[in-house]
KEKE-3310 file (N, C-alpha, C; in steps of 0.2 Angstrom, whole numbers, plus 5000, padded with zeros to 4 digits):
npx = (4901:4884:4869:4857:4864:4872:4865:4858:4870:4869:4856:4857:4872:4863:4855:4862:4876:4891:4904:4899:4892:4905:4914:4903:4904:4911:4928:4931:4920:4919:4930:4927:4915:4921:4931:4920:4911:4922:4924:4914:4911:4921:4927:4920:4932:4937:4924:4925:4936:4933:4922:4932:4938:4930:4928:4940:4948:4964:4968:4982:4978:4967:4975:4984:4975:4972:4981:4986:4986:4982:4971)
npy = (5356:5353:5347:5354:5366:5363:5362:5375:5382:5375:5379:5393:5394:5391:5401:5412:5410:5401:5407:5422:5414:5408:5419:5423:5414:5405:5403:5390:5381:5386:5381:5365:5369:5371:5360:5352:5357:5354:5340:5336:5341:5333:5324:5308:5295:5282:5279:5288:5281:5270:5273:5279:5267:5259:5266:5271:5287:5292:5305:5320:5326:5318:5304:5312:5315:5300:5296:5301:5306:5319:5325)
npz = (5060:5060:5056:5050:5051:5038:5031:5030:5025:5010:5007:5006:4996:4985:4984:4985:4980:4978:4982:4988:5000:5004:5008:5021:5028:5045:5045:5049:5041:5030:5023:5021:5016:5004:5000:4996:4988:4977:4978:4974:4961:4953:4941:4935:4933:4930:4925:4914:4907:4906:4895:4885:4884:4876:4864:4858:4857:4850:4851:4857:4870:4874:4877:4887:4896:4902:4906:4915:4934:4935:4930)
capx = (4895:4880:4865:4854:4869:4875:4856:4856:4874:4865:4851:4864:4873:4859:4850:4866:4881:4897:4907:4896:4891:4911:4917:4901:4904:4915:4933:4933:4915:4921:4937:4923:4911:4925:4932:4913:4911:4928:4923:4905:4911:4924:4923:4922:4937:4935:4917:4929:4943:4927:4919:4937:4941:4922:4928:4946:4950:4970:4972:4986:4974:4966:4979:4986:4969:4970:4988:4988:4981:4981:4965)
capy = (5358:5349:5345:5360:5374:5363:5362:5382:5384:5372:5385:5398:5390:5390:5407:5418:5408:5398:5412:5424:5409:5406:5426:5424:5408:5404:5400:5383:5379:5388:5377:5362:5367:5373:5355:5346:5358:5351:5332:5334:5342:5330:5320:5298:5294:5277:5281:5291:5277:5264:5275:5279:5259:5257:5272:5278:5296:5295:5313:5321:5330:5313:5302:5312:5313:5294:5293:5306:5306:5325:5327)
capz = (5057:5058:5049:5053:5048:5031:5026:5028:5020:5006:5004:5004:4990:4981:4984:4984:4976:4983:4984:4994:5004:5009:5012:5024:5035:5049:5042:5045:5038:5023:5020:5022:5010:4997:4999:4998:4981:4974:4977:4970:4956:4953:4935:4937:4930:4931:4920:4908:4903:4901:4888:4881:4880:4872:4858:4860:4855:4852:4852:4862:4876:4877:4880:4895:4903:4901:4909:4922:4938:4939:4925)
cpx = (4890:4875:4860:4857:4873:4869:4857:4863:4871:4861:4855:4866:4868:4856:4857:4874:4885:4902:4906:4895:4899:4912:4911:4899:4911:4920:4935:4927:4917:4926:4932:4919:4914:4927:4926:4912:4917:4925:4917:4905:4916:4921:4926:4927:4936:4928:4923:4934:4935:4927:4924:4937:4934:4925:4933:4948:4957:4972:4975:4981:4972:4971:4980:4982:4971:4975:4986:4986:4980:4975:4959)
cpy = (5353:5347:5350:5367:5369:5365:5369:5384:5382:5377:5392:5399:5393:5398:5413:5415:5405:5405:5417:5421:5407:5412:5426:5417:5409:5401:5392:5379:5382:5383:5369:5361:5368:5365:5349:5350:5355:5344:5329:5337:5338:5324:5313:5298:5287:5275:5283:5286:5272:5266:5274:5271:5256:5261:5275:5281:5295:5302:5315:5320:5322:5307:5305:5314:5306:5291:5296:5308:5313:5330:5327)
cpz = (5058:5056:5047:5047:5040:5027:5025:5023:5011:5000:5002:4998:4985:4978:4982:4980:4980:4986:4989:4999:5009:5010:5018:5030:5039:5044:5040:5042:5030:5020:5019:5015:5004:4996:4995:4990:4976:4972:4972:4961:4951:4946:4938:4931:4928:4924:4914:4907:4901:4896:4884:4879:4874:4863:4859:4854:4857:4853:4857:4867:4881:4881:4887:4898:4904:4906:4915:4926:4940:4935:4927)
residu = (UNK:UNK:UNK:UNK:UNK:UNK:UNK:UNK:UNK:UNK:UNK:UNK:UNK:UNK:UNK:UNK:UNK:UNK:UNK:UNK:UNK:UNK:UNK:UNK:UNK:UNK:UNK:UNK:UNK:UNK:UNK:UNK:UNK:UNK:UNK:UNK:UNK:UNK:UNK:UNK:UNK:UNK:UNK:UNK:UNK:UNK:UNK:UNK:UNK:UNK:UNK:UNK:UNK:UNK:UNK:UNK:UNK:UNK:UNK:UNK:UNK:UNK:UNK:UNK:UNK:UNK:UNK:UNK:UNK:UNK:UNK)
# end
């Protein structure tokens, strides 16, 4: 993919949704930008233990965000 065809997936995205945008790309472009939406939606974990050590919330839920690298 290169810069040209992600710009128009982008507008894509944008104009008609991800879903629409991935049943209408090439197979492996789709697996691409399914991946690049995952990362970019992706919470900083890192950001979130700071805050928590600034102000910790022991409630269950919290803790095993805290522990668990699968949150």
């Amino acid at each position: 993919m290169n810069k040209a065809t992600y710009k128009a997936y982008q507008r894509s995205i944008k104009d008609n949704g991800l879903r629409y945008t991935l049943e209408h790309c090439p197979k492996l472009d789709s697996y691409t930008l399914a991946k690049l939406d995952i990362i970019r939606n992706m919470q900083d974990m890192l950001a979130w233990r700071v805050r928590w050590l600034n102000q910790p919330d022991t409630t269950r839920l919290n803790i095993l965000k805290l522990t668990s690298p699968y949150f």
